[in-house]
KEKOL-738477 format. One record per residue (C-alpha): y negated, z, x. Coordinates in steps of 0.2 Angstrom, whole numbers, padded with zeros to 4 digits, always signed. Each point is the difference from the previous one (the first is absolute). Layout:
REM residues N
YZX;...
***
This chain:
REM residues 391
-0064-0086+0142;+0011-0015-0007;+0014+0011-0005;-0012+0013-0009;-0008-0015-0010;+0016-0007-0005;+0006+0019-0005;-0016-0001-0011;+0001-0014-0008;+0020+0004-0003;-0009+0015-0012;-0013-0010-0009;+0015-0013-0002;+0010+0014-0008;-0014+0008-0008;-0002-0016-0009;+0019-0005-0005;-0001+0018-0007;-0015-0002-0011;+0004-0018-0007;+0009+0003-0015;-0013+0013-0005;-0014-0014+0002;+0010-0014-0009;+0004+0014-0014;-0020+0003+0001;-0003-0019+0000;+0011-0001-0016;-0005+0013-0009;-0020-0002+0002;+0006-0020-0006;+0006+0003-0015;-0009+0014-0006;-0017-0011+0001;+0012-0011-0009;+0008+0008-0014;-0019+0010-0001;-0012-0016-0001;+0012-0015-0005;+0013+0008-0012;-0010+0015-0005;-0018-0012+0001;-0010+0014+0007;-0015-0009+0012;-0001+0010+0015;+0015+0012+0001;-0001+0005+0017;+0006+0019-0003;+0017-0009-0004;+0004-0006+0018;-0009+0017+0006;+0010+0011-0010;+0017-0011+0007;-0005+0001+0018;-0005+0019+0002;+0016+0004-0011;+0012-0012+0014;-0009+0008+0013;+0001+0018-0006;+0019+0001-0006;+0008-0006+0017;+0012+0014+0006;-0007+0010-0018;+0009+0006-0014;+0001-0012-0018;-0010+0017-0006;-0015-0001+0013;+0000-0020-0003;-0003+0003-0019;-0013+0013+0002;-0008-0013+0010;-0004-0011-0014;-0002+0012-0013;-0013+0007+0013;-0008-0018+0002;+0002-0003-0020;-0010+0017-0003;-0015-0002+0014;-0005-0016-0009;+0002+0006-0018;-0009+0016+0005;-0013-0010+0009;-0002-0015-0014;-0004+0014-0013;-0010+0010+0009;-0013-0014+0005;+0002-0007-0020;-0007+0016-0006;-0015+0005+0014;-0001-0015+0013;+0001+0001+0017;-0007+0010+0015;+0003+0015+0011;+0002+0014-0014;+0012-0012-0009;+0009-0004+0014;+0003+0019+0005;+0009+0003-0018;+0011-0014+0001;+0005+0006+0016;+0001+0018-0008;+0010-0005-0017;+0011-0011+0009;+0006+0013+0014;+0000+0012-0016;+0012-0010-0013;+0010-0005+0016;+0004+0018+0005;+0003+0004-0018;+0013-0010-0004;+0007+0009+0015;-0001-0017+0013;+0002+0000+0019;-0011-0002+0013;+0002-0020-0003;-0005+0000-0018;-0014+0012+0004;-0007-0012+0014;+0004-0015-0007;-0008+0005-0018;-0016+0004+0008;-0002-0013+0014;+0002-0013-0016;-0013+0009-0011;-0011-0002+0015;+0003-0020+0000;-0006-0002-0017;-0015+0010+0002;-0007-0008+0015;+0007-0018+0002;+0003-0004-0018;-0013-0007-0016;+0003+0005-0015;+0007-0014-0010;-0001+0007-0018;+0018-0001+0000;+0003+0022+0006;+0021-0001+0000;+0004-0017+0008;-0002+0003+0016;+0013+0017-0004;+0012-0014-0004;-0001-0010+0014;+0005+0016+0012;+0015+0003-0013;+0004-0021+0004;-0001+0001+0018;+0008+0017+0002;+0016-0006-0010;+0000-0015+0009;-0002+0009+0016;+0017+0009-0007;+0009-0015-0005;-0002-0008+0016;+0005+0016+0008;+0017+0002-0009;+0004-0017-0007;-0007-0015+0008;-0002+0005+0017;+0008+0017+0004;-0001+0005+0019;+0018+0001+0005;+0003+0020-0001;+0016-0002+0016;-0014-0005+0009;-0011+0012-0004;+0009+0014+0004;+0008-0005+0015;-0017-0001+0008;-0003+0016-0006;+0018+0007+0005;-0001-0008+0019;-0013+0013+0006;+0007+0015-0008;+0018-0002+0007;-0009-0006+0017;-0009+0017+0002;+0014+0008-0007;+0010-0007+0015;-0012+0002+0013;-0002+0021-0004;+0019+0001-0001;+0002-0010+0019;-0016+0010+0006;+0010+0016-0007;+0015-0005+0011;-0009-0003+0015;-0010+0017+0000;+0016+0011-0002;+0009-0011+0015;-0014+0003+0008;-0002+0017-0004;-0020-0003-0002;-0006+0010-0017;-0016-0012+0000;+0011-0016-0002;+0007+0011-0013;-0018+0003-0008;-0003-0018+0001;+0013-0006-0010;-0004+0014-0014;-0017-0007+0000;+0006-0019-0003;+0012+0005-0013;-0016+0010-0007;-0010-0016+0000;+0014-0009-0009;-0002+0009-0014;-0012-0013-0005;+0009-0015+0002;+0015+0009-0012;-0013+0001-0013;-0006-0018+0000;+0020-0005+0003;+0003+0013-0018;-0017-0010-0008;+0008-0018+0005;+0014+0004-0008;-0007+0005-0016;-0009-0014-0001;+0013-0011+0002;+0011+0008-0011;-0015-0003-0014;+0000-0019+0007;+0017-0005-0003;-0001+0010-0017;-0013-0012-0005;+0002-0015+0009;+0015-0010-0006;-0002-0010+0017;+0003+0014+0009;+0017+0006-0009;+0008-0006+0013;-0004+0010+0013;+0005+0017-0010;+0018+0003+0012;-0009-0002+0016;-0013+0010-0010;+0010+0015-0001;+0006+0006+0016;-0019+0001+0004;-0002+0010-0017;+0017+0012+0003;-0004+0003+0018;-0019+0005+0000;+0003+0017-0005;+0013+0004+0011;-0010-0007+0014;-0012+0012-0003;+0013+0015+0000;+0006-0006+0016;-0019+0001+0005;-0002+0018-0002;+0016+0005+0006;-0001-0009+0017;-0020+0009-0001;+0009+0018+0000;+0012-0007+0012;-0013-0005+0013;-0010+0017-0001;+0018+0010+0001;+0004-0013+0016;-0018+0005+0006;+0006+0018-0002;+0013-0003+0010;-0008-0005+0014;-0013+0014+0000;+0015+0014-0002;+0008-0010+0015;+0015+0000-0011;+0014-0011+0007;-0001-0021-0005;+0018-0009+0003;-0003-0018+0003;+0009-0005-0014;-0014+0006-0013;-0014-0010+0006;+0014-0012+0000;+0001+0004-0019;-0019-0003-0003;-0001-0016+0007;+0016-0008-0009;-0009+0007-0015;-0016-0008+0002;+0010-0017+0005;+0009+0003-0019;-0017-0001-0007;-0006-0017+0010;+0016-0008-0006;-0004+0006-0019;-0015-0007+0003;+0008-0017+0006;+0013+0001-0013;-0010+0000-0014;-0013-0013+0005;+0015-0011+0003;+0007+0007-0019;+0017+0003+0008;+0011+0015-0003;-0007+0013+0012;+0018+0003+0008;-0006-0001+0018;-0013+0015-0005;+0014+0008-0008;+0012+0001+0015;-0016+0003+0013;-0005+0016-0012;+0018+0006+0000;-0002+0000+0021;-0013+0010-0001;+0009+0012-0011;+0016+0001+0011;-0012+0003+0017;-0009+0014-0010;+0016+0009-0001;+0005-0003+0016;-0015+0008+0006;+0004+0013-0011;+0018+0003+0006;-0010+0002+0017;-0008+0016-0002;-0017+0000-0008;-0015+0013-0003;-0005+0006-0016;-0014-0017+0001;+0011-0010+0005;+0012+0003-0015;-0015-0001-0013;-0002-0019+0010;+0018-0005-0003;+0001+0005-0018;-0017-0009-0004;+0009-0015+0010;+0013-0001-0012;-0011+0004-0016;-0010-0016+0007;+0015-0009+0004;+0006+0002-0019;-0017-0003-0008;+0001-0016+0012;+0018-0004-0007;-0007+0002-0020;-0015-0013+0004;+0012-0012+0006;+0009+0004-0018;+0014+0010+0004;+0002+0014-0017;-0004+0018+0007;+0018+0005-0001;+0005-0012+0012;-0015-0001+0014;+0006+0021+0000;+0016-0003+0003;-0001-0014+0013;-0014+0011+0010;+0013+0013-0001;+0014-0010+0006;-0010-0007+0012;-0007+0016+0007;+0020+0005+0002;+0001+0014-0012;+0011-0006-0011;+0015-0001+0003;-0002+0014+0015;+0012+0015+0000;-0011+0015-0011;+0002+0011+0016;-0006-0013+0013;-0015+0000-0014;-0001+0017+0001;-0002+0003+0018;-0012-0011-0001;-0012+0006-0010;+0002+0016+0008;-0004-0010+0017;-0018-0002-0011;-0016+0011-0003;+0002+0009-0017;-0007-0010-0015;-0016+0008-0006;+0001+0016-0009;-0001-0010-0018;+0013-0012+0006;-0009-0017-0004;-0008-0013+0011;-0019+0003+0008;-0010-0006-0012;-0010-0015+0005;-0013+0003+0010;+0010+0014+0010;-0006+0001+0018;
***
C-alpha cells in the first residue's frame, strides 16, 4: 500500500511540474489583460479580457498558431454577435437561439474550425445569459480582442513553454512503444509463437497515436521558437526532432509490413535463423538509443552503429537460406534500418550505401551475388517490394 501511494503521488507530482508553466502563463495573461483592459484602456468591468486570455492559453497548448488564432477571433465574434443581438431585440430564449444560430453561421462561413465554431458560440451564449446590457454594444468585443492578444503574447513572447520540452515529452512514448513492438517482434520469431507476433503488430498499431501527438508537438514548437525570441535558442536541438519525425514514421510502417511478413513466416513454418530475430531486437535497441540521444541532444552515433548491426544480421540471416517471407522481412529490415539512419540525419545517398555495406553486398564478387539471389524465392512477377500491408 505505501509503495502504490508513493507511485501516486509521484503522478500528481509530475502532473503538476508539467502543468505549471501553463498556469503561471494563465496567471499572467488573465493579470494583464484586466490591466491593460480596465487601467490602461479604463474600461470598468472588463472581465471578458482575462476570459478571452485564459481559454486562449488553455486551448493552444500542443495546437497549431492557426487554431490559437481562431480561438480568439471565435471569442471576439460570440461577444460582438451577442452584444448586437441583445441591442436590437433584448434578451430571452428566442434571442438567445439566434445568437447561437448566427454565430455558428458566420463562424462556418469564413471557413473556421471546430475551435472557432465552439468558441464563437459558447461566447455568444455568455453574453446572453450572464451579461446586462450596458448601452455600450462593442466593448465588451474589444475586451476578448485585449485578452486574446494578450493570451498570444504571453504565449510567444513573455512566457513561452519551452518547445525541447515539449516535445520530448511527446517523443518519449512514441519511441518507447516503437521499441517495445520491435523487442516483442524479436521475441515471437525466437520463439516461433505467431501470437507474440500478433501482439507486437497491435502495439505498433496503438503507436500510431503517439506519432501523431510526437508530429503535433513538433509543429507546435516549431511555431514557438518562430515567435518567441526567448526560445531561439533552442532551434539546433530543435531540429533533429523536426528532420527525424518523418522518417520515424517511415520506419513505422515498414517495420508494420515487416511483423505481418514475420507472422507469415511463422504460419508457412518457413525457416527463422537465429540471427534474424537477432536483427529485430538490435533494431528496436537503435530506436531506444535515438530516443536517448536526442533527449540528451547529442549526435545519435550510438543509434547509428546499433541500426547498422541490425543491418549486417539481416544479411546474415539472409546468406542462411530464407523463404520467400523471410526475404520480404530482411528487405523491410534494411528499408527500416536506412529510414532509421536518415532520422538520425544521415543524406539518403549515404544511409543506402552504408545499409548496403553493412548488409555485405558491396564489395561481394557479382557471382557470389548471383548465386545468392538464385539461393531466393523469385521476386514477385512485377519485380517490386510487397506493398505495405502484404500478408
Amino acid at each position: 500500500m505505501i509503495g502504490v501511494a508513493r507511485d501516486r503521488a509521484d503522478a500528481v507530482a509530475k502532473r503538476a511540474r508539467a502543468g505549471l508553466m501553463l498556469a503561471l502563463q494563465a496567471g499572467l495573461a488573465a493579470g494583464l489583460a484586466w490591466y491593460l483592459a480596465h487601467d490602461v484602456i479604463g474600461r470598468p468591468a472588463p472581465f471578458f479580457a482575462p476570459i478571452a486570455a485564459v481559454i486562449t492559453l488553455a486551448s493552444s497548448v500542443g495546437q497549431r498558431m492557426r487554431r490559437t488564432a481562431e480561438l480568439v477571433a471565435g471569442v471576439a465574434v460570440g461577444i460582438g454577435l451577442g452584444d448586437g443581438i441583445i441591442l436590437l431585440i433584448g434578451t430571452g430564449p428566442v434571442q438567445i437561439g439566434l445568437i447561437v444560430l448566427l454565430a455558428v453561421l458566420v463562424a462556418t462561413a469564413v471557413g473556421g474550425g471546430p475551435p472557432l465554431i465552439v468558441q464563437s458560440a459558447s461566447s455568444a451564449v455568455l453574453v446572453a445569459t450572464l451579461t446586462v446590457q450596458t448601452g455600450h454594444p462593442w466593448t465588451r468585443f474589444f475586451d476578448a480582442l485585449v485578452g486574446g492578444g494578450v493570451g498570444l503574447a504571453v504565449m510567444t513572447v513573455l512566457l513561452p513553454i519551452n518547445p525541447l520540452s515539449v516535445v520530448r515529452r511527446a517523443a518519449d512514448p512514441a519511441l518507447r512503444a516503437f521499441t517495445a513492438g520491435l523487442h516483442e517482434a524479436a521475441l515471437g520469431l525466437s520463439d516461433g509463437d505467431p501470437d507474440v507476433i500478433e501482439a507486437a503488430l497491435a502495439r505498433l498499431r496503438s503507436a500510431e497515436g503517439t506519432f501523431a501527438a510526437f508530429g503535433t508537438a513538433i509543429e507546435a514548437a516549431r511555431e514557438n521558437v518562430a515567435f518567441a525570441p526567448a526560445r531561439w535558442h533552442s532551434r539546433g536541438a530543435l531540429a533533429q526532432y523536426v528532420a527525424g519525425a518523418p522518417q520515424l514514421t517511415y520506419a513505422l510502417r515498414n517495420v508494420r509490413v515487416m511483423i505481418r511478413r514475420a507472422q507469415t513466416a511463422l504460419n508457412d513454418r518457413e525457416r527463422v535463423p537465429e540471427v534474424l530475430p537477432a536483427s529485430v531486437r538490435h533494431l528496436g535497441d537503435a530506436v531506444d538509443l535515438l530516443r536517448q540521444e536526442w533527449a540528451r541532444g547529442v549526435e545519435p552515433v550510438e543509434t547509428r552503429e546499433r541500426a547498422l548491426r541490425a543491418a549486417a544480421e539481416s544479411g546474415r540471416a539472409y546468406d542462411t537460406g530464407l523463404g520467400y517471407s523471410g526475404g520480404v522481412v530482411v528487405a523491410q529490415i534494411r528499408t527500416s534500418v536506412a529510414d532509421l539512419l536518415r532520422a538520425t540525419g544521415v543524406e539518403y545517398a549515404e544511409a543506402t550505401r552504408q545499409v548496403r555495406v553493412a548488409v555485405g553486398w558491396r564489395g561481394r564478387p557479382h557471382g557470389a551475388r548471383n548465386r545468392a539471389a538464385r539461393a531466393r524465392p523469385p521476386a514477385p512477377p512485377s519485380g517490386r517490394s510487397p506493398e505495405p500491408g502484404a500478408g
